[in-house]
Structure formats: structure tokens, C-alpha cells
C-alpha positions in Angstrom: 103.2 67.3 107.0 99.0 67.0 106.7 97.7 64.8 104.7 95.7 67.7 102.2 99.1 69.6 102.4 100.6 68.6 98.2 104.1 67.7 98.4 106.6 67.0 95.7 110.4 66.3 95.3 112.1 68.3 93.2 116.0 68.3 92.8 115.8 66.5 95.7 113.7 69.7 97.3 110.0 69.5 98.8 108.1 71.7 97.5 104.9 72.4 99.5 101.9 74.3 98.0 98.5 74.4 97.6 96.0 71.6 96.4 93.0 71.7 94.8 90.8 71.2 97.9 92.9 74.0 99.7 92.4 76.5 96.9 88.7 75.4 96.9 88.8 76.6 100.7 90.4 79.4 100.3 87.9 81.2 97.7 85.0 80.0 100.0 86.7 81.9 103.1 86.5 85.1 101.0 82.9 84.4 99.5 83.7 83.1 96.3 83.5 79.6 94.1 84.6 78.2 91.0 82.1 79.5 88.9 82.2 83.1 90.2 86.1 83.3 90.2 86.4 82.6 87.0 83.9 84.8 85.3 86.1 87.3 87.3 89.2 85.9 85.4 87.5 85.7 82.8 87.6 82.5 82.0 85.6 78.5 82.4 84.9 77.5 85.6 86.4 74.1 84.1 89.4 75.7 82.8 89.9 77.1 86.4 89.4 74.0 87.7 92.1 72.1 85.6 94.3 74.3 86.2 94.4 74.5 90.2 94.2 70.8 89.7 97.1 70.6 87.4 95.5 68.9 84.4 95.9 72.8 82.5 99.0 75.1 82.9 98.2 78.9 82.6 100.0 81.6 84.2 97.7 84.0 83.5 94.6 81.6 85.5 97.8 81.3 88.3 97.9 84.7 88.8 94.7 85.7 89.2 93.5 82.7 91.6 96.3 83.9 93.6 95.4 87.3 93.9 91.5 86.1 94.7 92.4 84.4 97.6 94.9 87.0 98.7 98.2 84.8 97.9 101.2 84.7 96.0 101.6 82.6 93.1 104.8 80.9 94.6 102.8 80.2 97.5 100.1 78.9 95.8 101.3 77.4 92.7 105.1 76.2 94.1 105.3 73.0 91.9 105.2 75.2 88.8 108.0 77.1 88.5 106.9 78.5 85.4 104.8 80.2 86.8 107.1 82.7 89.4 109.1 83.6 85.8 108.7 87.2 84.7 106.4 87.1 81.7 107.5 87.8 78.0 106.9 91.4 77.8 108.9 92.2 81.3 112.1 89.5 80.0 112.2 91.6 76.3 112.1 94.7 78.0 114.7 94.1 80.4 117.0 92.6 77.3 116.0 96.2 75.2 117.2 98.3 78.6 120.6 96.0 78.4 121.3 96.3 75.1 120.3 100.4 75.2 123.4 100.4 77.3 125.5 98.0 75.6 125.0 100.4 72.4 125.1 103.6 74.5 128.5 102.3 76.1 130.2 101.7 72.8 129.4 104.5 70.9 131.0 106.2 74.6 134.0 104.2 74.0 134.1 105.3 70.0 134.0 108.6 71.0 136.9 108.9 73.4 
């Protein structure tokens, strides 16, 4: 494993994924810095920062950094698990959908 390469253990798992320095690369390799990518986001540049370097959590950061340098968050982001879970909005819908059918599947069974 290369040294710039950040490795954890996990449940007794390494995780490999991106470090600071790598991220940093990998926005210069597509023509883009700190300051630039996050007035993109729409964010700080230090906010940015922090969170590639794990000082800040934000999905939302995550996501986008991932898409600038053409990655996935798992990929990118690995060590934060948080951060592959579907967001709020996608988890409530799916639980409204289930219980649609729960509902629609007992009045079916009143009926009968």
C-alpha cells in the first residue's frame, strides 16, 4: 500500500480511500483548486478543506467534491460511511411507498 494511499481498520476491514493530498491532485488534474471548487459548491474554501481533511463531516461538500473530480463518494470518501447512506428525503420516501402498500394491502384484505 503507498504511503499517500489513507488506510483505516474498520471491523477489522481496510478501508482505502482518498486523502487530502490526493483530492488536492485530483482537482488540479481537472483545472481546478480549493478556492474555485468550493465557490462551485457553494461553500468556504476552508470548509472544503476540513472536510476532505476530516476535521468537518458534510455530505452534501462529499458529494459534490466527488463529482468535481469525476469520482464516487465511496471511492472518495470510504472511511465515512455516512456518507454512501441515502439522504433523508430518499429514506422517508421509500418508508411513504411502503406504507402506501401496507395500507393498500389491508384495505385489499378487508374487502375480500
Amino acid at each position: 500500500m503507498s504511503a499517500n494511499v489513507f488506510s483505516t481498520m474498520l471491523a477489522n476491514k481496510a478501508i482505502i480511500t482518498m486523502n487530502y493530498d490526493e483530492i488536492y491532485e485530483a482537482l488540479k488534474e481537472n483545472d481546478l483548486d480549493w478556492v474555485v471548487a468550493a465557490e462551485a459548491i457553494g461553500c468556504s474554501s476552508s470548509h472544503l478543506m476540513n472536510v476532505c481533511s476530516r476535521r468537518a463531516e458534510s455530505k452534501h461538500v462529499a458529494t459534490k467534491i466527488s463529482l468535481l473530480i469525476g469520482s464516487t463518494v465511496s471511492a472518495v470518501f470510504a472511511d465515512k460511511p455516512r456518507y454512501q447512506e441515502p439522504d433523508r428525503k430518499t429514506k422517508r420516501s421509500s418508508k411513504v411507498s411502503d406504507a402506501k402498500a401496507l395500507l393498500e394491502k389491508a384495505e385489499m384484505a378487508i374487502a375480500s
